[in-house]
C-alpha positions, 0 to 999 in steps of 0.5 A: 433479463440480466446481460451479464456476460457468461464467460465472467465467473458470477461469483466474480462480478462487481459494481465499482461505485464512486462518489465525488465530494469535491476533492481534488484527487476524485478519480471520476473513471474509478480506475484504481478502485478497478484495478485493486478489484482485479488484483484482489480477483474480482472483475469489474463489470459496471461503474457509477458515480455521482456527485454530492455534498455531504454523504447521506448519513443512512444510505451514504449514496442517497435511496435514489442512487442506492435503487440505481446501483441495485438495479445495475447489480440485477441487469449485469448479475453482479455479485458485490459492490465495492465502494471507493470511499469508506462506508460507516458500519451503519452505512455498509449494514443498511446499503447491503439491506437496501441492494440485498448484496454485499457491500465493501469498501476499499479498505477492506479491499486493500487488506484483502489484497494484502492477506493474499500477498504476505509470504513472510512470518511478520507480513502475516502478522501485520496483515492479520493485526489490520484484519482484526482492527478493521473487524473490532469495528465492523462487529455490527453488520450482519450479526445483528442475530448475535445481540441475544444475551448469554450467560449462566453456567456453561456459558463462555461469556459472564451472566448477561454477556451478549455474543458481540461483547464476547467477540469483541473480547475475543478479537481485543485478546487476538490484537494483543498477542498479535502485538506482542509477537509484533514487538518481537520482530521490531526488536529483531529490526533494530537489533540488526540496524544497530549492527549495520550502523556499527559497519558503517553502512549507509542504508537506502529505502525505497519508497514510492506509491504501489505499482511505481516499479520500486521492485523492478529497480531494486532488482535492476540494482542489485540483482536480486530477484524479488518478487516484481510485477504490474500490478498493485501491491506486488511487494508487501515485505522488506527485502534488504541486499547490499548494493556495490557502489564502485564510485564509492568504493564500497557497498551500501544496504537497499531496502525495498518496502511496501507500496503506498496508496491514497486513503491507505487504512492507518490500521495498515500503516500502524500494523507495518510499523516494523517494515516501515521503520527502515524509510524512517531509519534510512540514511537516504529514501528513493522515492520512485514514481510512475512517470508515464503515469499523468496523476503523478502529482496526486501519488507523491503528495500522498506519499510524502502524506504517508512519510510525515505520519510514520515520522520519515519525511526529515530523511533526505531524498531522491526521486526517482523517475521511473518508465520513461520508456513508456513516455511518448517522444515529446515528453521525454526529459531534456535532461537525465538528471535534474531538481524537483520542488517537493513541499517546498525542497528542491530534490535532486531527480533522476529519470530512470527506466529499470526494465531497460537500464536507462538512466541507472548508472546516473542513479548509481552516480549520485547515490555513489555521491551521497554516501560519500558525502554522508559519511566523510573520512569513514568510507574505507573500502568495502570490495564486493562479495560474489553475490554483489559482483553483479551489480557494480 
């Protein structure tokens, strides 16, 4: 007798599983992994963790908790089985013969998500390069009826190529021209930063992990309307407007990029290069996170993780503490502006709340500041347009 409940589409079931090997950032309630599962359009209907040492090297849960989560799956009529950690292909291959379900991991998750959320020509183009990285390694799960040879005259593939060989040839060329087509974009980037850097414009990036409100800000900023929500990966390509400075007398460029998350798949990272390089070419990175969020710590050491490895952790910062409105009364800050240790710097902070403006002309202050003085006796004045008048 199953007790799934009909009111949840079948084909939108899942069993969220987790499992802990002693890391610090284990999240035992698997409410990230649950809220990527909902961006991407499932509905969680049970979770299972457990604890183990090392990952069983066929099952990675073990066949006893691989019997349990089979189980789960029949008693809530679940459809999927998604995993918070990375599976090997050889893992992901025997655990769906051993549960008779699909099983995903949330990488492929993440790039799921991704592929519903590009809207630019060059976000598709880097949310179908991580696809293909990410299938070029996976070719072995359910096409075990392709490794029958192929050949002879009229064939695709040369004497004796197996149909896998052949794919993997397939998606190799596809990465190839991706990358090609890539490569144009990012000399389309650094040409027009050459011509910022010419104008003298000192250029801010905002980074952050996802769901920080990094778009909220930005639009608070310069009152633009890009695409902001409460959800995860809600912005996946850079947007770039002017932002006027009063303090400063003149107008500065603001970037907001793609949001970070733990264990992002380098593929994506190494797919987003040509977005990511504005935080690695910025004159100064806001680096905005969740205050109301109690694993705050976690999300910026994975942030500043994610900065290192694209080269971007020497700009200098500012955090940004954003929602303090959602903070309760005792835990408000005594101060709107302060200094925060991060991997040993001491940076200035700013507590902010851009859904109600609290906190923004202080922001606007020190920004104000900064460029001044990054770029001393170079700052003539830079009058607004009318598309920037809003936001002095």
């Amino acid at each position: 007798m199953s007790l799934a409940d009909p009111a949840i589409p079948p084909t939108a079931r899942a069993i969220l599983v987790g499992v802990d090997f002693g890391l610090p950032h284990f999240d035992s309630e698997l409410q990230e992994l649950g809220l990527l599962a909902q961006t991407a359009g499932l509905t969680p209907v049970a979770r299972l963790t457990c604890k183990r040492k090392a990952p069983d090297a066929a099952l990675f849960v073990g066949s006893g908790k691989a019997d349990e989560i089979k189980w789960l799956a029949e008693q809530h009529g679940a459809q999927e089985i998604l995993f918070d950690q990375s599976l090997s292909p050889a893992q992901q291959r025997n655990l769906e013969r051993h549960i008779g379900l699909p099983v995903n991991e949330r990488t492929l998750l993440i790039l799921e998500i991704f592929a519903q959320r590009a809207r630019s020509h060059e976000g598709k183009l880097q949310v179908e390069l991580a696809r293909m990285q990410y299938v070029s390694t996976r070719l072995v799960r359910r096409w075990s009826h392709l490794e029958r040879q192929r050949g002879g005259i009229g064939t695709r593939g040369g004497p004796g190529e197996t149909q896998i060989e052949l794919d993997r040839r397939m998606i190799s060329e596809a990465i190839k021209r991706i990358r090609e087509r890539l490569e144009k974009v990012k000399r389309q980037r650094r040409t027009q930063r050459r011509q910022r850097a010419r104008r003298d414009s000192f250029s801010i990036s905002l980074v952050g992990y996802t769901n920080a409100g990094k778009s909220t800000l930005f639009n608070a900023l310069v009152k633009a309307r890009a695409y902001a929500a409460d959800q995860l990966f809600a912005t996946l390509d850079t947007t770039t407007r002017q932002l006027y400075l009063g303090e400063a007398g003149r107008s500065v460029s603001l970037s907001d990029t793609v949001g970070f998350i733990r264990d992002l798949p380098h593929g994506l990272i190494d797919a987003f290069q040509a977005t990511l390089q504005e935080a690695v070419d910025a004159d100064l990175l806001l680096h905005v996170v969740d205050a109301s969020n109690p694993g705050f710590p976690e999300q910026m050491a994975e942030v500043q993780r994610v900065l290192r490895e694209i080269g971007a952790d020497g700009v200098p910062q500012v955090l940004v503490f954003n929602k303090v409105d959602a903070l309760a009364s005792e835990q408000r800050p005594l101060q709107q502006v302060d200094h925060f240790d991060v991997d040993g710097v001491s940076v200035p902070r700013v507590f902010v709340s851009a859904r109600s403006g609290e906190g923004l002309s202080q922001l606007r202050t020190l920004l104000a500041t900064r460029a001044q003085t990054a770029m001393p006796g170079q700052l003539a004045p830079d009058y607004p347009d009318e598309s920037d008048e809003g936001s002095a």
